[in-house]
N, C-alpha and C positions, 0 to 999 in steps of 0.2 A: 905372238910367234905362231899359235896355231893357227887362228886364220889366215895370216900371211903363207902357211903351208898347203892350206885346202884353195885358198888361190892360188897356188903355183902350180895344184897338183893338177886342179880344171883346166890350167893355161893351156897345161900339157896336153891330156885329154882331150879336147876339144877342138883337135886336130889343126889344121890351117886355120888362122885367126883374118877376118876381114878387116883391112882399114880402112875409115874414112874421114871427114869433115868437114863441119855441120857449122854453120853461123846465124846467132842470134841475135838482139838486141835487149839493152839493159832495161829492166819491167817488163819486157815481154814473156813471153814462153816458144819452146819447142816442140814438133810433135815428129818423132822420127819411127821410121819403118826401120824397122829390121832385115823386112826380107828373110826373114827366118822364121821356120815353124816353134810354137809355144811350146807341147810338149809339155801336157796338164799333170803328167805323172812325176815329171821331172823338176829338181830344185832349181833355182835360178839363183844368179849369183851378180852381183854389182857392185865395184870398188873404185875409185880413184885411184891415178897412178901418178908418180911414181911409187909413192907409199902405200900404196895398197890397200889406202882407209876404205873400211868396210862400208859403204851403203845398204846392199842388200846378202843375203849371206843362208844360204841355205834354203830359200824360201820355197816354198809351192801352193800353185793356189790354182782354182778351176780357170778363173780367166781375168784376174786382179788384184795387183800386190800395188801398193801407196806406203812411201815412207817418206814422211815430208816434204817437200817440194818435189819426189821423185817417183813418177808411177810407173809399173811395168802393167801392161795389158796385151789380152788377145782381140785384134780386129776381126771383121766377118769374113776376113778370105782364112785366116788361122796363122795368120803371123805376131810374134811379137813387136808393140807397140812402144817405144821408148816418150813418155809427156814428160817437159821439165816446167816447174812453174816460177813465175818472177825470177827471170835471170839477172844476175848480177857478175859486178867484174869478175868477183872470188867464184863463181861457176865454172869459169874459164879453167881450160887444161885436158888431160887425155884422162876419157872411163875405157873401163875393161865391162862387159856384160855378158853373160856366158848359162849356158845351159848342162847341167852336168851330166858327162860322156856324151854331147850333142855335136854344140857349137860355142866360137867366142868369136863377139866381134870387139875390134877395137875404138872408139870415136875421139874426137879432137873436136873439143867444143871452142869455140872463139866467141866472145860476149862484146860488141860494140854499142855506142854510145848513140843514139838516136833519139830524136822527139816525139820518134812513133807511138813507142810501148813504153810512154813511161809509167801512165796508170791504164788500170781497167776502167770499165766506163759501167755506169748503173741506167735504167732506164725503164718509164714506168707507163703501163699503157691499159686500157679498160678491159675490158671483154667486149669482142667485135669489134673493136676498129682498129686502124693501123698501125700497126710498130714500123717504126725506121728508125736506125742509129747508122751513125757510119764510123769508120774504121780506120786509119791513117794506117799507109805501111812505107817502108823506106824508098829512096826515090831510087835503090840502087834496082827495087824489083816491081817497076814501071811495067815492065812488060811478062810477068811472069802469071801464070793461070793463079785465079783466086778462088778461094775453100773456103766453107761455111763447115764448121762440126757444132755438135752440141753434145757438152757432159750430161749421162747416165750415171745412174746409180752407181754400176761397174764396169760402164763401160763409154766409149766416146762414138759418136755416130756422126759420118760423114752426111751433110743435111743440102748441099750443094755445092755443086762443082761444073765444069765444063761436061763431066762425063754424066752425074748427074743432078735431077733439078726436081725438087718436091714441091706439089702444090702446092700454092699460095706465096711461096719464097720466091725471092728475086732480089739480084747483084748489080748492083751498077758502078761502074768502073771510069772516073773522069780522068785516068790518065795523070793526075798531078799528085799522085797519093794520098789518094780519098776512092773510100770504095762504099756505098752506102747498099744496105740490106733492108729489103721491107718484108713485112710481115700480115697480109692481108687479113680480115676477119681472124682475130685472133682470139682460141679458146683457153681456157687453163693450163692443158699441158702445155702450151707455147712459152708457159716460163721454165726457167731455170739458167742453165750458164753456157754462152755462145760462144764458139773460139772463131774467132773470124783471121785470114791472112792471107800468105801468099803458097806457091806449092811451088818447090823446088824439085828438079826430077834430074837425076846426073845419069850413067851409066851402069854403076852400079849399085845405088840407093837413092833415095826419095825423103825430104823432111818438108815444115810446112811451119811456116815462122807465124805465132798467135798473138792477137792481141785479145784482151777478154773481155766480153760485155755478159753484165748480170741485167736479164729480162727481168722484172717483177711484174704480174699480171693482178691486176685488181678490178673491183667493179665500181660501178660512178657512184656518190657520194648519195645517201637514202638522206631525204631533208623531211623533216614532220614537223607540229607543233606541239606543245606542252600539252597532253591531253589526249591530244590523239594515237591512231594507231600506227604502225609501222610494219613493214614487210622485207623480208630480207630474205634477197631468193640466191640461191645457192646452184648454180647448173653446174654438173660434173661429167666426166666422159660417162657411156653408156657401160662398159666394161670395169664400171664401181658401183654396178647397181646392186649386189648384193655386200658392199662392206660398210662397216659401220660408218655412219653422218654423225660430226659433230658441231654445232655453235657454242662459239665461245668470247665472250670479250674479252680481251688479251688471249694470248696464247694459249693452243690446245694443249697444254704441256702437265705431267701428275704438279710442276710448283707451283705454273699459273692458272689454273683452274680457278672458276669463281662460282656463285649458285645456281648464274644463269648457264649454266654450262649442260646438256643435254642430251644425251645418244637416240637414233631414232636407226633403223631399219629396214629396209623395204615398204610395207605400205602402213606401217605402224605410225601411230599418233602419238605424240607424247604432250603430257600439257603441263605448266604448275599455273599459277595464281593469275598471271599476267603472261606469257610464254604458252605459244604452239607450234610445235614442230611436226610439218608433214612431208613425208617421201613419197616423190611420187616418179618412181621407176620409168613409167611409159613416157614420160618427158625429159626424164635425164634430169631433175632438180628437185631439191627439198629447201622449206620455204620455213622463216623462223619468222612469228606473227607475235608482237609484243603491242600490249594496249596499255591506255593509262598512261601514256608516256609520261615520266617525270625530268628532269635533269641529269639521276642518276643513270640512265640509260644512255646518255650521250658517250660518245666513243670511237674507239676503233674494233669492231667485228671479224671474227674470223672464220670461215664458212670449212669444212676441215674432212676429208677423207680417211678413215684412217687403213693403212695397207700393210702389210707383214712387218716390214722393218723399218717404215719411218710413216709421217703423215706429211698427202699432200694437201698442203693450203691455198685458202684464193680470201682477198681481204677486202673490206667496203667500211668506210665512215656514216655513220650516224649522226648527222646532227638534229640539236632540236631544238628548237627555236621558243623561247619564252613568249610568253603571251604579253608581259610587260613590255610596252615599246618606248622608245624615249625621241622623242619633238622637240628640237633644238634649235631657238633662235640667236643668234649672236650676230658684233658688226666688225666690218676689216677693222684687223687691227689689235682684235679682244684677245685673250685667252682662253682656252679652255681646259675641264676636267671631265672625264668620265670614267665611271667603275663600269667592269667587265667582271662575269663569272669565270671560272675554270677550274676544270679536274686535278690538274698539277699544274706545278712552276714552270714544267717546260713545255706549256700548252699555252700561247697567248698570240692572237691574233688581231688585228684591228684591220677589217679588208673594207676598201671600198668597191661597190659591187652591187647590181640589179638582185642578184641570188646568192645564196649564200654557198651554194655548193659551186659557184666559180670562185669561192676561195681556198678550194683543194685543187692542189694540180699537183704531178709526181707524187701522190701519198702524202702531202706534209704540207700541215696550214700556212698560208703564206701571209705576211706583213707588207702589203700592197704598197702602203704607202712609205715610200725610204724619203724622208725628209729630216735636214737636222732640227726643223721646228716640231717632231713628232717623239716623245719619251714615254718610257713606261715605267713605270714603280709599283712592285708587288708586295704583295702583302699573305705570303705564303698561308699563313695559320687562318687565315678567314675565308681562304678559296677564292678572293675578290684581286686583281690590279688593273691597277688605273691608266689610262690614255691620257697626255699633256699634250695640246698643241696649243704653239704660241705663234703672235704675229696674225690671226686669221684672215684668210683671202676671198674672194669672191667665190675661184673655183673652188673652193674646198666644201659648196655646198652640195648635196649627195647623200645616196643611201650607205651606208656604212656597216657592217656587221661586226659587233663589239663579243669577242668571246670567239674559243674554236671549236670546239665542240658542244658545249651551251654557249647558246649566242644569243644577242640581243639587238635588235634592230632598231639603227640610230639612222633616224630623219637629223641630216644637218643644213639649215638655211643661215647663209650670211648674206647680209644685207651691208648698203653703205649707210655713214653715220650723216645723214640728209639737212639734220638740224646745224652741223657745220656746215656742209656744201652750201647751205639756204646762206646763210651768215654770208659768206664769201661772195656769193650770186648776186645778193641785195647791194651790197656795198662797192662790187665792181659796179652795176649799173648806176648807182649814185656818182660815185666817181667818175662815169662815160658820159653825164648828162652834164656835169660841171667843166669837162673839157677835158681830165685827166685820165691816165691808164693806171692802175696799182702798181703798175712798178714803177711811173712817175710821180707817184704820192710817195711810196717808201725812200725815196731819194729825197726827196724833200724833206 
């Protein structure tokens, strides 16, 4: 009852109330302008109506209040910013939003059902070369201008638009609702989370219907051998050249930390037994140098800035390749077996491939070959599972990497079984010389 009273009292207050509305689609998100000033001193206030259930209630913030799928933000001209995220049918209905003794506006969400937005889209691309993903938006907004934003920390940043267009970004629009964005030479901060869609502009307010693509920015996969050394270069913007560098396999986190884990600082050196960590400022990168490589080294790396209130990451695979190799001859027909190493259960790969680092793509080892003649069976407790294929064929002869981050390089040759075909060859020509064909003999 008392909140139902401090919203009726702001209704009040808050002099003329604006109405509008705003239409979304289900998985999607919203991004609406207010057209109204923030007002950093002042609480803000957010309920659903007709019952007046509280969303936001009292709140004040410099320039970002988040409460569950609902953020209030200040954009760079100083208006309040209304995000909704993954809309669903139950979103639908009228908000009240309101700033106390300022303003209230009233909106009328509507949530339609489209194939647009129904997921967010994930997408994984190196340092330096190009990102593209594209965007489906509804066919009802064919002709409507298209916006790129990308989520900040605390805030959201218009990153293209007709009005404007930031190096290296570019929109292309084929008119059948598909709108693809590239992303030219791309550095680390190029990842995090895109809001791509369309801009609606009425008379008196502005929204811009989002679908989400999560960038992940990684580098190409470091390949060595058992014994050798290894280098893992880490480039970060210039403007982190005095915060702390961390490597770490698995996550820089105080629960995932591990021994090989390191801090280095400007042009300081850090070493232990096998690990050397150098900053080197004037190039914008710091370089973790592990020798001796064994199998336990193989992995996933994480190269790690760390910054006031969270860490940014940039991530690269290690693989390492055993010195033991395995030479495999077999004939159509045969079956086979092979054992593979691995770190964990949910690490098993069997790629066929010139390199072994063409069998990373998107971040995550891939099982090249989808055949129902190809099974695996593990053997969790002993770090080993094994590759089946049955039936073998000609083509299946090829370089093979057994293992995903310890891997092991399988030569596989099949041949045909000759000593049959001879059989066969001799006895058609015997039978060609006596007057017969084999299939006039097996009639017979």
């Amino acid at each position: 009852m008392k909140i139902l009273l401090i919203f009726f009292t702001v209704y009040l207050i808050s002099g003329a109330v604006r109405c509008f509305s705003v239409t979304g689609y289900s998985g999607g998100s919203l991004l609406v302008d207010s057209q109204k000033f923030w007002f950093s001193d002042s609480a803000k206030y957010m309920a659903k109506l007709p019952e007046w259930r509280s969303i936001m209630n009292d709140t004040k913030h410099d320039k970002w209040i988040n409460d569950g799928k609902f953020t209030l933000f200040r954009n760079n001209d100083g208006n309040l910013m209304i995000y909704t995220r993954e809309l669903n049918t139950h979103d639908a209905g009228e908000y009240w939003i309101g700033v106390l003794y300022k303003w209230g506006i009233d909106i009328t969400l509507n949530v339609e059902e489209d194939s647009c937005c129904k997921e967010s889209k994930r997408v994984m691309v190196n340092i330096g070369e190009t990102a593209a993903f594209s965007c489906e938006y509804s066919q009802n907004h064919i002709n409507d201008p298209k916006i790129i934003f990308k989520e900040g920390r605390d805030s959201i940043e218009m990153i293209y638009s007709k009005w404007k267009k930031k190096e290296r970004f570019s929109v292309s629009d084929d008119k059948h609702k598909l709108m693809t964005v590239r992303i030219t030479a791309v550095t680390p901060d190029d990842g995090g989370v895109y809001l791509c869609g369309v801009w609606i502009n009425r008379t008196s307010y502005s929204y811009s219907i989002i679908k989400t693509v999560h960038l992940h920015v990684s580098m190409s996969p470091v390949v060595r051998r058992e014994g050798e050394s290894a280098e893992i270069i880490c480039p970060y913007d210039s403007i982190y050249k005095s915060k702390s560098k961390s490597l770490c396999k698995g996550k820089c986190s105080t629960r995932d930390r591990n021994t090989l884990n390191e801090t280095v600082r400007e042009e300081k050196e850090t070493k232990t037994d096998r690990l050397t960590l150098n900053d080197d400022v004037t190039a914008s990168v710091f370089t973790g140098t592990i020798t001796g490589l064994t199998a336990e080294d193989a992995g996933k790396y994480w190269c790690a800035v760390t910054l006031e209130r969270d860490v940014n990451y940039l991530y690269t695979h290690l693989i390492v390749i055993m010195n033991e190799e395995l030479n495999l001859t077999k004939y159509e027909g045969d079956d086979i077996s092979m054992q593979c190493k691995h770190q964990d259960e949910h690490q098993k790969c069997f790629c066929k491939a010139h390199e072994p680092s063409m069998c990373v793509k998107d971040g995550v080892s891939l099982e090249t070959i989808r055949d129902d003649r190809l099974s695996f069976s593990d053997e969790a407790s002993t770090g080993v599972f094994t590759v089946n294929i049955t039936d073998l064929r000609e083509e299946d002869s090829g370089i093979y990497w057994c293992g995903a981050h310890i891997t092991t390089k399988v030569t596989l040759t099949i041949k045909q079984d000759f000593s049959l075909f001879n059989i066969i060859s001799i006895w058609s020509t015997l039978l060609l010389i006596g007057g017969f064909t084999v299939t006039e003999c097996l009639l017979r």
